[in-house]
RODO-2510 file (C-alpha; in nm, 4 decimals, decimal comma):
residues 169
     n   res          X          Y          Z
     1     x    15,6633    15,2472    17,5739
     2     x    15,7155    15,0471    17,2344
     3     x    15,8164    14,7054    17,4618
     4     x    15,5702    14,7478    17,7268
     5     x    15,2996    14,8862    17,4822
     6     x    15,2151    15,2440    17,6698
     7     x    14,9136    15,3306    17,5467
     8     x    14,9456    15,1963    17,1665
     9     x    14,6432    14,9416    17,0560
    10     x    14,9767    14,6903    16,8687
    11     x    15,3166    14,7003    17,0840
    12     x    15,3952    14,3560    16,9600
    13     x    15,4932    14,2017    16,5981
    14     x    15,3575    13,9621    16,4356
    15     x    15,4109    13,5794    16,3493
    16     x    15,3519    13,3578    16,0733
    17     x    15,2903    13,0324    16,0113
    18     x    15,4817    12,8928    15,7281
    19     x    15,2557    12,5667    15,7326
    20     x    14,9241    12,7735    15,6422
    21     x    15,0134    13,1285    15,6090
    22     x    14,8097    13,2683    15,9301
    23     x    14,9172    13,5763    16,1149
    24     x    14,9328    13,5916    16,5132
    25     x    14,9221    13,8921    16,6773
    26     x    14,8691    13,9828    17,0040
    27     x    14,7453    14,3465    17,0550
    28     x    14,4268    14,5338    17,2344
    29     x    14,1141    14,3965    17,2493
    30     x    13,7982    14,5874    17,1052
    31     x    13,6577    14,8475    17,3257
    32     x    13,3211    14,7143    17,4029
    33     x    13,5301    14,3654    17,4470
    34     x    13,5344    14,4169    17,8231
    35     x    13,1417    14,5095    17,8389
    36     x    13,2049    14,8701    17,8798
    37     x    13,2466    15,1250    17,5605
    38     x    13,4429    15,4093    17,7400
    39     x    13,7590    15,4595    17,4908
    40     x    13,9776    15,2136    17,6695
    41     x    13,9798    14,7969    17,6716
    42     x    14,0777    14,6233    18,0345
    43     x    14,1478    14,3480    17,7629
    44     x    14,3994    14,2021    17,5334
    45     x    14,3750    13,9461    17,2901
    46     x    14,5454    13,7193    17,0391
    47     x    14,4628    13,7168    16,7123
    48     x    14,4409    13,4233    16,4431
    49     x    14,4562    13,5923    16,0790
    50     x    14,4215    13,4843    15,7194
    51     x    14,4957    13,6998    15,4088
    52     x    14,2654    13,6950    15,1231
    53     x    14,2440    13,8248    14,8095
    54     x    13,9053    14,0024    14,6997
    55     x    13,9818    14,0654    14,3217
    56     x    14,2457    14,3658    14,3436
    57     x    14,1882    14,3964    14,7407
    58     x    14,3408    14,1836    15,0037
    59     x    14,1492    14,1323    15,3705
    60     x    14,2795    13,9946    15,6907
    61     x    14,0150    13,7685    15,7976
    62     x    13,9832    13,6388    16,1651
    63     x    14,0486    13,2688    16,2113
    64     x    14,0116    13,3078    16,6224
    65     x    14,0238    13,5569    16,8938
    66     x    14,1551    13,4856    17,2524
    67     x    14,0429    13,7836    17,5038
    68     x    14,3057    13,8333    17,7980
    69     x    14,2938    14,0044    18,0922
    70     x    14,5033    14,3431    18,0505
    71     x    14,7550    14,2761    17,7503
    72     x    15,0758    14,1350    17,6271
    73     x    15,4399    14,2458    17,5695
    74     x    15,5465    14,0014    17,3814
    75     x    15,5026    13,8432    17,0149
    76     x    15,3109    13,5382    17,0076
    77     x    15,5712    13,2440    16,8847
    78     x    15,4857    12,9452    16,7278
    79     x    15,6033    12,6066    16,7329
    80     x    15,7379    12,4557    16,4162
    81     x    15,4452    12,2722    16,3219
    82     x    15,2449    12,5583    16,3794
    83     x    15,0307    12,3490    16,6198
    84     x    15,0810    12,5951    16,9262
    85     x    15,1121    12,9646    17,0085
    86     x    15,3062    13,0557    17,3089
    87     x    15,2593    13,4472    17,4512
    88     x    15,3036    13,6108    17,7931
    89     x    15,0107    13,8067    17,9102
    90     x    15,0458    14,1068    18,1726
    91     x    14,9690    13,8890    18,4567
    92     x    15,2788    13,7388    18,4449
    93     x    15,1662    13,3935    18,2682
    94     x    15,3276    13,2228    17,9904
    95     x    15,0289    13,0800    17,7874
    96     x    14,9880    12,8082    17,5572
    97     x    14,7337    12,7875    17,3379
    98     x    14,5761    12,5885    16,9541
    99     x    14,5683    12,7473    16,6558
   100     x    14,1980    12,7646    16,7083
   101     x    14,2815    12,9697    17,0488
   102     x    14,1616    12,7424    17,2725
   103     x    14,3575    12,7713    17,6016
   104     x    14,5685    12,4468    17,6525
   105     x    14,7657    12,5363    17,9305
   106     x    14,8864    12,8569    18,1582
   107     x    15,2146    12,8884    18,3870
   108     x    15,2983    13,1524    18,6540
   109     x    15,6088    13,3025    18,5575
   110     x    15,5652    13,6145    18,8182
   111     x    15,6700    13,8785    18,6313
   112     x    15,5337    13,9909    18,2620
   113     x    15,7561    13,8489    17,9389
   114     x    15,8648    14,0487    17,7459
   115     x    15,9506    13,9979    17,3505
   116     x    15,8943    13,7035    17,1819
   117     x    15,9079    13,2956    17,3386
   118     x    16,1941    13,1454    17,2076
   119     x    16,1019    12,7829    17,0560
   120     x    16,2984    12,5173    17,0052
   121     x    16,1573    12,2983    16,7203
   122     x    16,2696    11,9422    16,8186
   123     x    16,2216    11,8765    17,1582
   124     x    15,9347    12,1376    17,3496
   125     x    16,2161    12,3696    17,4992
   126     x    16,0339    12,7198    17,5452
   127     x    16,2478    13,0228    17,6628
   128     x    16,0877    13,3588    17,8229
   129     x    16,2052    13,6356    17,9361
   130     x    16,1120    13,9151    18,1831
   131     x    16,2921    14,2213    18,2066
   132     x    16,5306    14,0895    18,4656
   133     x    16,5187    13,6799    18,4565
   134     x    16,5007    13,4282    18,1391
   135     x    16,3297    13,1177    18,1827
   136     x    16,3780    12,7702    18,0274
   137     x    16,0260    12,6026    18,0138
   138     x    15,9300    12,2478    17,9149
   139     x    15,5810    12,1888    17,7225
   140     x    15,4810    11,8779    17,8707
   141     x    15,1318    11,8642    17,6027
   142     x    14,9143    11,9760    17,8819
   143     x    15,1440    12,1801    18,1132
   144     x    15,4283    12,3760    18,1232
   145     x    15,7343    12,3220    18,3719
   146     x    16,0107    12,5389    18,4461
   147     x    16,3603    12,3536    18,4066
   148     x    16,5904    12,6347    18,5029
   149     x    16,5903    13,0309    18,5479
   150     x    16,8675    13,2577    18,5421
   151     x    16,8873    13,5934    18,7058
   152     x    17,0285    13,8297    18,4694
   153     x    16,9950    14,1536    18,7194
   154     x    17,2539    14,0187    18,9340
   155     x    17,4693    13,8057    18,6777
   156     x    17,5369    14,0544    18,3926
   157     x    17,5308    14,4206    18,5870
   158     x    17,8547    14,5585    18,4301
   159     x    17,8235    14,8960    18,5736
   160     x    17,8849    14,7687    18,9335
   161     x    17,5277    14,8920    19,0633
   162     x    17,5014    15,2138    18,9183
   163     x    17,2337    15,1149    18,7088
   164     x    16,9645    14,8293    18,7460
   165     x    17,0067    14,5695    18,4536
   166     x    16,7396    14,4889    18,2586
   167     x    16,6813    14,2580    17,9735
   168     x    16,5303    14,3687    17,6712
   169     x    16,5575    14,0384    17,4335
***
């Protein structure tokens, strides 16, 4: 339930941005977000924080809001500039997006990622993984392109079949 986010509103943790101290989280949308109030969201969203200090008080104030379609299982990861925020959303998309949350480009992976994108900070190497497969994706600036994918259901099942392997980052 915790990495596939049964039925909690954050399943995900956090990132920061060591460049300007915002917090990205992916996690349910509000309710009335999908245009029905009815206890439950059909959306998920990323979120673009700032803390502030109010005399003794702190505040996380919105910087941006992305609404998704269902939800994420994994972190969103930036890159090392803090220029771009990578997450998977439960379609089975890797997205890429600005750190204003303006959609910059979305690949079909097929299956959901799980955990958090692994980013390489000197040359646009992404990595993602799904339960059973992890991917090694190029950001081209305004696409994404898978380089190579390796299936780790039939490459690492140690217990001969007996169980289904899974990857859990």
């Amino acid at each position: 339930d915790v990495v596939l986010g049964g039925g909690t509103e954050i399943a995900n943790y956090f990132s920061v941005d060591p460049n300007s101290g915002e917090i990205w989280v992916a996690a349910t949308a509000p309710d009335a977000a999908d245009g029905v109030e009815d206890g439950y969201s059909a959306l998920g969203a990323l979120y673009g924080l700032t803390l502030q200090q109010n005399g003794a008080d702190y505040a996380l104030t919105p910087v941006c809001e992305r609404d998704i379609q269902g939800g994420s299982a994994s972190t969103p990861a930036l890159r090392a500039d803090g220029q771009r925020i990578y997450f998977g959303d439960s379609e089975g998309n890797l997205l890429a997006l600005d750190n204003q949350c303006q959609l910059l480009w979305q690949l079909p992976i097929g299956k959901q990622i799980v955990g958090s994108i692994g980013v390489a900070a000197d040359n646009n190497e992404l990595y993602a993984s799904t339960m059973e497969t992890v991917y090694q994706i190029i950001d081209e600036g305004d696409h994404g392109r898978i380089r190579w994918q390796a299936d780790l259901a039939s490459a690492f099942n140690p217990l001969q079949g007996r169980l289904k392997a899974m990857n859990l980052d």
